[in-house]
N, C-alpha and C positions, 0 to 999 in steps of 0.2 A: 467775379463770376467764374473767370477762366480760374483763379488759383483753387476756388470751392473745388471745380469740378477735373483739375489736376490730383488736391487732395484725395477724393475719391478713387479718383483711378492708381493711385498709388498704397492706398488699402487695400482694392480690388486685387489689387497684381500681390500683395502682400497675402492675403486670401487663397487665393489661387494656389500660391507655391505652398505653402501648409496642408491644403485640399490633396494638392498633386505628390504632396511628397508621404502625405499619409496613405494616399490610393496608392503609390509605387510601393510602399513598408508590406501592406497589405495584401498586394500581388503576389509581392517577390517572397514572402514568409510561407504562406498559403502556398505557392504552388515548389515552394521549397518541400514542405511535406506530403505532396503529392508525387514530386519525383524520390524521395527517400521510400516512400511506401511501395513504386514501383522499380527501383532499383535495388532495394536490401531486401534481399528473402528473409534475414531474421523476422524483417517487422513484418515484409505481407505473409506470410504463416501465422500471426496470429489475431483471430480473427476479431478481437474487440479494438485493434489499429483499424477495420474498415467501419467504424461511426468514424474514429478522429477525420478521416481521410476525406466523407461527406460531410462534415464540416468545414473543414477546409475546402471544396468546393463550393459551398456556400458565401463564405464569406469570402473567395477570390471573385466571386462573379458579381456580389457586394461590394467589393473594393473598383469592379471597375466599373460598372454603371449607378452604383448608389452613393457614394461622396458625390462625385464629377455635375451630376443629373441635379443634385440636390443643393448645391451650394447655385447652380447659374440658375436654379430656381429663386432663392431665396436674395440674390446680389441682384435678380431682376425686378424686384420689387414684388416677393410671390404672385409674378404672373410668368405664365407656362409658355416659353416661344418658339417650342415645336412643334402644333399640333397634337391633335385631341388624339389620334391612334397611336402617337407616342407616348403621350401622355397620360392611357391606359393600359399602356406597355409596363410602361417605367413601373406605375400602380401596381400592377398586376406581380411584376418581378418585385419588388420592395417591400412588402408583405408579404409573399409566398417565401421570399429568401432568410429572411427575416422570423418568421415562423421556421422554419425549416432548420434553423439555426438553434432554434431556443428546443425544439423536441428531439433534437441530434445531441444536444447537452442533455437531454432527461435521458438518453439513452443509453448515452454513457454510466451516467450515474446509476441508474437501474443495471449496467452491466456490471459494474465494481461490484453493485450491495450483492448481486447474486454468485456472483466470484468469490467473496471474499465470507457470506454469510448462509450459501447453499452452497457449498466447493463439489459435493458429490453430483446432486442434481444439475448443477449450472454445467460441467464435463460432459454430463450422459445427456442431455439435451441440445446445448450448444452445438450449432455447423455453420459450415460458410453458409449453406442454402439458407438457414434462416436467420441468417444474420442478414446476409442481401434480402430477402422477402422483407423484414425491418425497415431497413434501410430505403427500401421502394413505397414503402408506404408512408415513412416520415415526410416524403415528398410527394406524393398524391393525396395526401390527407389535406395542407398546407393548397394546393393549387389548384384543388375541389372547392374548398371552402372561399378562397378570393375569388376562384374564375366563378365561381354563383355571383357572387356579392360585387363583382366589379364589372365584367363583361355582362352577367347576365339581371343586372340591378334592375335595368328598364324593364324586364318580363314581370317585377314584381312590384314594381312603382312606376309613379310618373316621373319621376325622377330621371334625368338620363348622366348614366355616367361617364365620366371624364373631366372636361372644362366645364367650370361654373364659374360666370363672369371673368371669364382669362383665369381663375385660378385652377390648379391638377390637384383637386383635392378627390378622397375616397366618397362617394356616395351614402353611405352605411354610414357615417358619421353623422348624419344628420337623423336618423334614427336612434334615439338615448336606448331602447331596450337592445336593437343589433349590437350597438356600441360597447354595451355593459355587458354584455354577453360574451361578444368577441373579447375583452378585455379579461375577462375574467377568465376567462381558457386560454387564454393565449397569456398571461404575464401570471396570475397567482395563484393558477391549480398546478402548473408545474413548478411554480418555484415554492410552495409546500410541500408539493410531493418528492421536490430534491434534498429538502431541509431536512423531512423524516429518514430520506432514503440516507442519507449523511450522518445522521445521528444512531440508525442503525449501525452503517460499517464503522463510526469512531467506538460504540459499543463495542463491537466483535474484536475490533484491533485492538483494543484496552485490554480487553480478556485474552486473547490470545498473549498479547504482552508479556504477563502477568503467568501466563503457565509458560510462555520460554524462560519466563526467570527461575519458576522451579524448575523447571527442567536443568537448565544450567549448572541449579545449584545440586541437583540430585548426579549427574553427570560429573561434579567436581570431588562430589563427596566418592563416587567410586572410581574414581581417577585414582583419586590421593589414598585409598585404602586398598586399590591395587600395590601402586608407588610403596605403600608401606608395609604391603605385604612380602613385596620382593625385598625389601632393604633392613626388616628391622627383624631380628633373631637375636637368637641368645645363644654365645658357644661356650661351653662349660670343660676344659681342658681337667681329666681327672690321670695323675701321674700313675694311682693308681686305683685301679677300677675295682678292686676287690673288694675294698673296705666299702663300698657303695651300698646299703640297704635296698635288697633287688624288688625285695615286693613295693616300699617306698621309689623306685626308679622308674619301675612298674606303671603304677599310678600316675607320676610324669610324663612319661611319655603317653599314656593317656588321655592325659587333660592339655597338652602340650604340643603333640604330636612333632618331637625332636626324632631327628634323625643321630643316627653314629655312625661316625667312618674311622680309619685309622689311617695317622700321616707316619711318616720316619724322619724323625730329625737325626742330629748329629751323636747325640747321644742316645737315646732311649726313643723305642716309640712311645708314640701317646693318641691319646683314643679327645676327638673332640664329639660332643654331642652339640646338634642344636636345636634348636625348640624357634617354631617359628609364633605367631600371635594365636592365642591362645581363645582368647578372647574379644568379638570385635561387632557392634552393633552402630547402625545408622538410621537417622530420625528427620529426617526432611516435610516436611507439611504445605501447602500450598501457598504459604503466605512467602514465602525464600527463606523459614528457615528452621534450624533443628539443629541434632548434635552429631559427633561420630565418635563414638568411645572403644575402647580397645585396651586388654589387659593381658600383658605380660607373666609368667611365672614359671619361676626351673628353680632345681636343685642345684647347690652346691657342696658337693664333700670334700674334704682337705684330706692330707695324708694321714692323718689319725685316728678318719673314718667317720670323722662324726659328721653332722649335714644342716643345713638350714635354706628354708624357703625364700628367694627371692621374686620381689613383685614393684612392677612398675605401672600404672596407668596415665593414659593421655584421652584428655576430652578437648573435643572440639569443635567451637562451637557458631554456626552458620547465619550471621543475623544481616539479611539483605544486602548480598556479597560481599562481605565483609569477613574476617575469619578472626576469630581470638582460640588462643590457644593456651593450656593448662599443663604442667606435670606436675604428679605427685609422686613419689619413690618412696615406697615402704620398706 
């Protein structure tokens, strides 16, 4: 008999520190994010950190009265050994905290989807004021609804609540339509309304995704046809400029638009012309991808005067950031 009831007590105490060490995790985590939200002005400046912060009050006032309360209930063989005013206390806080918790998570959720899938309207609406007016009523909604149902049971049954036969049970449980009712608001209209609200913002983050990648890719293609605008030319050294066919030169610079300067070497001067891209087009489309083509072309003449056309093109070709590249020299 003594060793039964050693074993026991050595569960109990085995119990207890698991109890105690999860209500300390609980405490200490919880009111770890309430002094960051009142010490870091980054985070208290923005105002969807004050739901996190009422959650975290929530469940630090959870961690200290609702494990502790609830295990020396259930290790007493569920019966309740503080009395009936505690024991409509405890009630009273474990359901209101509890609620309060579960529509401080819908709040959140509803503040993302309109963060991230009304970004105009959710700015020009959003303020502290109504964020705290939220915030006050996620918790007068929750302590309305128990303080009826828990304090105020006996006004609407014979029922009295608190202790029934030594145990701390809710009143309203023994009612199947309050029970089903309260049940169904309280666990699966928010947590549908969380599932759509999430299926919404993973929508909008998909899409949004999806145009930074064109965007990227449109960004890369006028990167690189800057880069190629400054580096790729044609400089056409002619000893002498005379024999040049002017009206054919004409028309090069034209369609080319080369400049001409004159250098002094060691022995003669010389006239360089250069022609910078001639031709240059870019085809990006929503999906990440398209081309960039671009064409080269200048005159050459030799000392003997005669000339002929030079041409070079480059395609380039953008297929979900990916890049393949082409030359062809004519």
């Amino acid at each position: 008999m003594n060793k039964c009831v050693l074993g026991n007590s050595k569960q109990w105490i085995n119990v207890w520190i698991i109890v105690i060490a999860l209500s300390i995790e609980t405490i200490l985590g919880n009111a770890l994010v309430i002094a960051a939200y009142k010490l870091e002005r980054n985070i208290s400046k923005q105002i969807s950190n004050r739901f996190i912060v009422s959650l975290a009050v929530s469940d630090l006032i959870i961690g200290i009265e609702g494990y502790p309360l609830f295990t020396l209930y259930v290790l007493n063989g569920d019966r309740w050994p503080l009395g009936w005013i505690a024991c409509q206390t405890w009630l009273f806080l474990d359901y209101t905290l509890c609620l309060v918790s579960i529509l401080t998570v819908l709040l959140i959720t509803t503040d993302r989807y309109l963060s991230v899938c009304h970004t105009a309207s959710y700015i020009k609406w959003q303020s502290p004021a109504k964020a705290q007016i939220t915030i006050i009523c996620s918790w007068l909604i929750p302590a309305f609804i128990f303080g009826v149902t828990i304090y105020g049971w006996s006004l609407v049954s014979n029922t009295a609540a608190g202790l029934i036969n030594g145990e701390c049970i809710a009143p309203f449980l023994a009612n199947p339509y309050v029970n089903m009712s309260l049940y169904l608001v309280y666990y699966w209209t928010t947590l549908i309304a969380m599932l759509i609200l999430y299926k919404g913002i993973y929508k909008v983050s998909k899409k949004l995704e999806k145009r930074a990648g064109a965007k990227d890719q449109r960004q890369l293609a006028v990167l690189f046809s800057q880069r190629l605008g400054t580096q790729v030319g044609l400089k056409l050294m002619l000893s002498q400029p005379h024999n040049v066919d002017d009206d054919i030169a004409a028309d090069a610079a034209n369609d080319i638009d080369y400049r001409t300067f004159t250098t002094n070497t060691t022995d003669h001067n010389e006239r360089y012309e250069v022609g910078n891209v001639a031709n240059l087009s870019i085809a990006v489309n929503d999906e990440s991808t398209g081309t960039i083509t671009f064409n080269n072309a200048a005159i050459v003449a030799n000392d003997s005067g005669t000339h002929h056309v030079c041409a070079h093109t480059l395609t380039i070709s953008l297929d979900h950031g990916h890049e393949q590249s082409s030359q062809v020299p004519f």
